[in-house]
MARMARMI-447309 format. One record per residue (C-alpha): x, y, z. Coordinates in steps of 0.1 Angstrom, whole numbers, plus 5000, padded with zeros to 4 digits. Example, Ala and Ser with C-alpha at 12.3 -4.5 7.8 and 13.67 -1.06 7.14 Angstrom:
2
512349555078/513749895071/
//
This chain:
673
285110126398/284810546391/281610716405/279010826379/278611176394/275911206366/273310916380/274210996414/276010626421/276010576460/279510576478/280010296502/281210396538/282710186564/283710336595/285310136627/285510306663/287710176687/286910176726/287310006756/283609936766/282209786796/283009836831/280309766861/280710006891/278609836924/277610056956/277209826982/273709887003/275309577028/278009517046/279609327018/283609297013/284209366979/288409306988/287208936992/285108886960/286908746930/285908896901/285208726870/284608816833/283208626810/284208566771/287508596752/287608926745/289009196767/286709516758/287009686794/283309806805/285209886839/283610036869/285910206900/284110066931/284310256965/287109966970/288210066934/287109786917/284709676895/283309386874/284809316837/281509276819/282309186778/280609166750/279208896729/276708846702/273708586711/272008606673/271008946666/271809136701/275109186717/274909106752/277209216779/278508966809/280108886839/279508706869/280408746901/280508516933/278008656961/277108596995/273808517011/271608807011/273309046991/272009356974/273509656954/273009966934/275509966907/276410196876/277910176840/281310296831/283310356800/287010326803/290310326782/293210106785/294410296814/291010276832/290810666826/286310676825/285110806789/281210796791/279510636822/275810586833/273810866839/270510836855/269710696888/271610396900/270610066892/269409856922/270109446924/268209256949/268608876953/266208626970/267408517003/267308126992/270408216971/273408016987/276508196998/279708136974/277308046946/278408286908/275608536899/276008616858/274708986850/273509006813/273009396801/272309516762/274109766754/274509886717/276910186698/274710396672/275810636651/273610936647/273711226623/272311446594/271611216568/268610966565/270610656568/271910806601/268510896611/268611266613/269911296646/267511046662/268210786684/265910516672/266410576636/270310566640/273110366625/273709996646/277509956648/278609576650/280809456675/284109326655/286609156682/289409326699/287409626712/286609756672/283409816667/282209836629/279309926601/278910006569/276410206548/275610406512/275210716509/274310956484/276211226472/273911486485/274311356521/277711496524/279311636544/277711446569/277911516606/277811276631/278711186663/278810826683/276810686711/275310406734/271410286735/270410066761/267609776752/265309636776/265909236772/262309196756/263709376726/262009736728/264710076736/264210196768/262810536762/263410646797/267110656792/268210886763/270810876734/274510836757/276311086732/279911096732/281611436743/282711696721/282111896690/280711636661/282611446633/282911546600/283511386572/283611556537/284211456501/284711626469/281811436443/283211646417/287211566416/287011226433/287110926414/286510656449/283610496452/284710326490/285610526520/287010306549/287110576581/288810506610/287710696636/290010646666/288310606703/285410706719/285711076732/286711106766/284511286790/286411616808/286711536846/284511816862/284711866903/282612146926/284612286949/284812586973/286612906977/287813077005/290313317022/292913157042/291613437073/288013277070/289112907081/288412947114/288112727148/288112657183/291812647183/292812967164/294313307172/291913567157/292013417119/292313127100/295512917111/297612687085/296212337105/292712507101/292912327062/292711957081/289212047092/288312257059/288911937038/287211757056/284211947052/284811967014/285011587013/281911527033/279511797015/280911566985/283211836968/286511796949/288012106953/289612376978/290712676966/292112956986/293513336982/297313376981/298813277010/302313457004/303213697031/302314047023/303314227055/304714487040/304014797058/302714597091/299114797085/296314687083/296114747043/298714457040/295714187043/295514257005/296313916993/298014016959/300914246970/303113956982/306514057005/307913776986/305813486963/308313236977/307313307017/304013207036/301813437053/303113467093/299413567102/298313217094/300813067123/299612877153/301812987179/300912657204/302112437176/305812587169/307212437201/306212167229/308412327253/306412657260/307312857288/303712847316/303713227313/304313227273/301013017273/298913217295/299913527267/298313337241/295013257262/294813597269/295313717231/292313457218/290013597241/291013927232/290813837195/287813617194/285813857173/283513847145/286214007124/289913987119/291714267134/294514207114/297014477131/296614327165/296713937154/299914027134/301214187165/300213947191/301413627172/305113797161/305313917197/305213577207/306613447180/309713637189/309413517227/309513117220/312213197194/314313367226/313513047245/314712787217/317513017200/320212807200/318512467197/316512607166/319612727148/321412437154/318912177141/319612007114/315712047105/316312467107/320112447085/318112217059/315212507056/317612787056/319112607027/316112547009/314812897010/317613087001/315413286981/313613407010/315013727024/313313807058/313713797095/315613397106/313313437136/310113447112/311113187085/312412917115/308612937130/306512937096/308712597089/308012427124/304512577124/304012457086/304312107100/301812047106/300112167074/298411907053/300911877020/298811796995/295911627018/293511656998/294611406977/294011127002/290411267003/290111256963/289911626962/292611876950/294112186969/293912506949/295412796954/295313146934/298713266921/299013576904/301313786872/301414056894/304014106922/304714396946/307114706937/308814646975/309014276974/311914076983/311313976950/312014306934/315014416956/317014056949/315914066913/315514426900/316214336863/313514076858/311114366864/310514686848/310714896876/309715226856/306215126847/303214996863/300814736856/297114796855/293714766832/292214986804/289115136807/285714966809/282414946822/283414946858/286015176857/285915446827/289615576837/290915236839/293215046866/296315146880/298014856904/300814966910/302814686908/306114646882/305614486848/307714156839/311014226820/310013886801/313613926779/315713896809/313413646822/313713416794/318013416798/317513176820/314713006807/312113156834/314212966861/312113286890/309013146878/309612806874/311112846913/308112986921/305512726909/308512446924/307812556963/303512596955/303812236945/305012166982/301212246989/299112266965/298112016937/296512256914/296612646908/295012906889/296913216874/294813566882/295013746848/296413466827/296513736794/299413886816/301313656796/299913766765/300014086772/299814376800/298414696801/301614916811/301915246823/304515526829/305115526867/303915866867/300515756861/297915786884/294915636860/295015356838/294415566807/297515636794/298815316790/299415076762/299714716755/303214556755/304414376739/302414546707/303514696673/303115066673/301715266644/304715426628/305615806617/305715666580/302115476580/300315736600/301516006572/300915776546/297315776555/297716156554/297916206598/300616486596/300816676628/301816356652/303516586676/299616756682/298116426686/300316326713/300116626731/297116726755/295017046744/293217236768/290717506748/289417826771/285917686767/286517396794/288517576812/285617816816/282917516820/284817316843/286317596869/283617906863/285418216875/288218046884/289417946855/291518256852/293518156885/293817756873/294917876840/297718086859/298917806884/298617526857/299017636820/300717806797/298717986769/300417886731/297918056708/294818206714/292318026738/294517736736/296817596764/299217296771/300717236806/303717386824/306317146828/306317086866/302616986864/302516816830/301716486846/299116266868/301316256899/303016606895/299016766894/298216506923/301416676948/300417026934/296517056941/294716696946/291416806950/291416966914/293616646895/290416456878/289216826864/292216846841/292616696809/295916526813/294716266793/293116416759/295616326741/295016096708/298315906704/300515816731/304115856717/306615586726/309115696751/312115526733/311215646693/309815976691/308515806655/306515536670/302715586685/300315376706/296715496704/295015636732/292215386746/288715516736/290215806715/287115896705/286016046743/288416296742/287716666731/291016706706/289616406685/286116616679/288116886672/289616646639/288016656603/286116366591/288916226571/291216226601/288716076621/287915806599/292015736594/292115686635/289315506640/290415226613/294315246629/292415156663/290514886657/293714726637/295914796670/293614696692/291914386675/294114256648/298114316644/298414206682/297213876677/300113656667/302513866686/300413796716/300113436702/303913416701/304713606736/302613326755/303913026738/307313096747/306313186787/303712926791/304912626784/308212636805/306312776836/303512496832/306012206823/307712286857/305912136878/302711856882/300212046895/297112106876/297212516855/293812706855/293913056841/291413316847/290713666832/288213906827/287714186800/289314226764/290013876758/292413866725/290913586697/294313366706/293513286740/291512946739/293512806710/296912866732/294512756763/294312436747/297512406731/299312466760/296812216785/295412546805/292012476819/290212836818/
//
């Protein structure tokens, strides 16, 4: 029957939710074996209310209706004397938890007269309301919400009229508990489901129906959530280590985690980064090689259990030398690759000739560094916990990194995944108003993707060995990076890559003729004169050349960050290498990236209005718009093959200028931010 839109008729609604509902979780306050209790559930129906005991099991409690309630049950045999504090869960198929009891535990306490063996029968009353914006779903309040019926075969079902007006209506799903007298328990509130709220919308006006039958799949699953902590591998320290944190340090770590009841260890890289063999190599984030672990994190007494007497008095000698309240990274490096090297001399021919050594050596191809160093981080690695946390219900985390070293093994083996020309960095911002210059080589993500990302996907294969989880440092690296010319000192003049350029054609279509000024910097005799008093005259000399009147540009071995840096340091961050407006694309003359914050620079004041106004629109577009589903695009053909390579769980963290496609590809793509 059509809907007279003119009387306002009522439309009939019917929804049905599916879950798996009911699963009792006990905490034993006794000594009570749960491994030798049979559990029991009562009723036909197998609706899982399923609770993970600290044996990992729990009590089936189902649903059934006893005239106008549903009650849950389940009975379990007991012993003499036994007591609990138990817990509500809500689980799937799979046993994966959806909702579960918040609150304080409940507590069950039995008279001592109760016999051993005999079968105790827990009855609960739980009901699923649906709450919302309409009347009939009680305005979003609990006690005037919408009773959903329990329908067999875990579907639970109502139906209601509404009125035209009420739509769309907004709504979301959720569980009351009832004391058994009847009344709500107003000490326990609405158990909402998780997530955003459902919609449902109707056209009055070109629809016809009168009946709406809405399915409205499962109960929302909750998002696991874990506390954790963080901390540099050289801060794990102990009794038994040699002036930092040692690899067999994580043993104890864990078990700290597990016992102050966190889920979580994360740690700094761990990649070796002695690069120089100076102290400025504790950096964690310029890596010798991503595929190698850190030598400093070696315990010497564990690589062999034949050490030479005098070998062992060396390494009591260097603890109590190194015992202090910091790392003194330059003399634990040397003191544990001395004797390092010394046990290797010992064991030289037994090491290479193990099978264990010609198996690693295999492996770790990849790896390009001294056999001495690679044979004792693999016997010393031993006795490293792979993945130990797991046993303990906790995850190890480490930090990876889209960054990598411009004199890594890395770079030297593979020059052509990198673009060894550029460097990597940050635009400007409120910490830093010149911006960040790293250093380090941007990705050459074309060659990369030849082989379908098989460095990365190598990379993330040997973390797994030790880690179950990871989290990339400046995840929109594989959006996009802020890339500069290696002759960059700053991170001003750089632009975003991949990113369209303004062209030749539109900027002269908006009536920007003289490109060629814009991207040049223009130094007037006014700050020349500010900045360097009566020296300006000498500066200008050394510096400039003079190409009209009170106008200069710089001579051409100093027209760069670096080139003014070799010349006269002390003077570099007076000049104005960087008042420029466009930055023109090294490739195509015809092709311009604007300047990050344009409008600080003194050539842009010099502009008219009109010219001005032009830039400032062709900015915000570069910046804020036409990048996005480039950006979009650029990610979703990197991510997915570097996070389908391996199981451990992908976090991704950044900081700044977040582009608008970030979270949607974050959850596209299964990336926990």
């Amino acid at each position: 029957m059509p809907i007279d839109i003119h009387h306002q008729r009522p439309l009939r609604c019917t929804t049905n939710l599916f879950t798996q509902v009911g699963l009792l979780h006990f905490y034993p306050v006794t000594d009570y074996n749960f491994q030798n209790t049979q559990l029991d559930s009562m009723g036909s129906e197998p609706t899982r209310m399923r609770v993970t005991a600290i044996a990992w099991r729990g009590l089936l409690v189902s649903p059934q209706h006893e005239g106008n309630e549903l009650v849950w049950r389940g009975s379990i045999a007991i012993v003499s004397g036994f007591e609990c504090e138990y817990s509500y869960y809500l689980v799937d198929d799979e046993k994966n938890v959806l909702r579960w009891d918040m609150g304080k535990k409940r507590k069950l306490l039995l008279p001592e007269s109760v016999p051993h063996g005999e079968a105790m029968e827990l009855h609960d009353l739980w009901q699923v309301y649906v709450i919302g914006s309409p009347p009939k779903l009680g305005q979003w309040r609990a006690e005037g919400g919408l009773k959903l019926s329990y329908a067999g075969d875990s579907i639970w079902h109502v139906d209601c009229v509404m009125g035209k007006n009420d739509f769309p209506i907004k709504y979301p799903f959720g569980f009351v508990r009832k004391h058994i007298y009847g009344k709500y328990d107003k000490t326990r509130k609405f158990s909402m489901e998780i997530g955003s709220n459902r919609e449902l919308s109707f056209d009055m006006l070109s629809n016809e129906t009168r009946y709406i039958s809405l399915s409205d799949g499962m109960m929302r699953e909750v998002a696991w959530r874990g506390a954790g902590m963080a901390i540099p591998m050289f801060c794990v320290r102990s009794e038994e280590d040699l002036g930092v944190g040692e690899f067999p340090d994580l043993k104890l770590l864990v078990d700290l985690a597990v016992a102050s009841g966190f889920h979580l260890v994360q740690l700094l890289p761990i990649n070796d980064t002695s690069v120089h063999k100076m102290w400025w190599d504790s950096y964690p984030y310029s890596s010798l090689s991503v595929f190698a672990l850190h030598p400093l994190y070696l315990r010497v007494q564990a690589i062999s259990d034949n050490i030479p007497k005098e070998i062992k008095q060396e390494i009591a000698k260097a603890k109590e030398k190194l015992h202090l309240k910091d790392v003194d990274y330059e003399a634990t490096m040397d003191a544990k690759l001395t004797i390092a090297k010394k046990i290797f001399s010992c064991e030289k021919e037994k090491i290479l000739q193990s099978t264990s050594s010609q198996q690693f050596f295999s492996a770790n191809e990849i790896i390009v560094s001294g056999v001495s160093i690679l044979n004792f981080q693999k016997k010393s690695l031993t006795s490293l916990p792979q993945k130990v946390a797991l046993t303990t219900a906790s995850f190890a985390f480490s930090t990876t990194y889209s960054i990598i070293c411009i004199y890594s093994v890395d770079t030297w083996v593979y020059p052509k995944l990198f673009r060894m020309n550029t460097s990597t960095g940050a635009p400007p911002d409120y910490f830093d108003k010149n911006g960040q210059n790293w250093g380090f080589p941007t990705y050459n993500w074309e060659e990369m993707s030849k082989d379908n990302y098989a460095w990365w996907r190598a990379r993330l294969t040997q973390m797994e060995k030790y880690f179950t989880a990871y989290r990339i440092d400046h995840i929109l690296g594989f959006f996009r990076i802020w890339e500069l010319p290696a002759y960059a000192i700053t991170g001003l003049v750089g632009k975003f890559r991949p990113s369209i350029p303004l062209s030749q054609e539109e900027l002269e279509r908006e009536g920007i003729w003289d490109s060629d000024w814009l991207s040049r910097p223009h130094i007037r005799q006014e700050f020349l004169q500010e900045k360097f008093d009566s020296y300006w005259l000498i500066v200008a000399s050394l510096f400039l050349n003079e190409y009209q009147k009170g106008q200069y540009e710089f001579k051409e071995d100093c027209n760069t960050e670096k080139k003014i840096a070799a010349k006269l340091k002390e003077y570099m961050k007076k000049f104005m290498l960087q008042n420029i407006i466009l930055i023109r694309d090294p490739k195509d003359a015809r092709k311009f990236y604007p300047r990050f914050n344009l409008e600080d620079t003194t050539s842009f004041q010099d502009l008219d209005d009109h010219s001005k106004n032009v830039l400032r629109r062709l900015y915000y577009d570069y910046y804020f718009h036409r990048q996005e589903d480039l950006w979009r695009q650029n990610a979703m053909n990197t991510l997915p093959a570097l996070l389908n390579s391996s199981d451990m769980l992908a976090c991704g963290e950044d900081l700044g200028l977040i582009p608008s496609c970030v979270p949607p590809v974050s959850i596209q793509t299964h990336l926990r931010r």
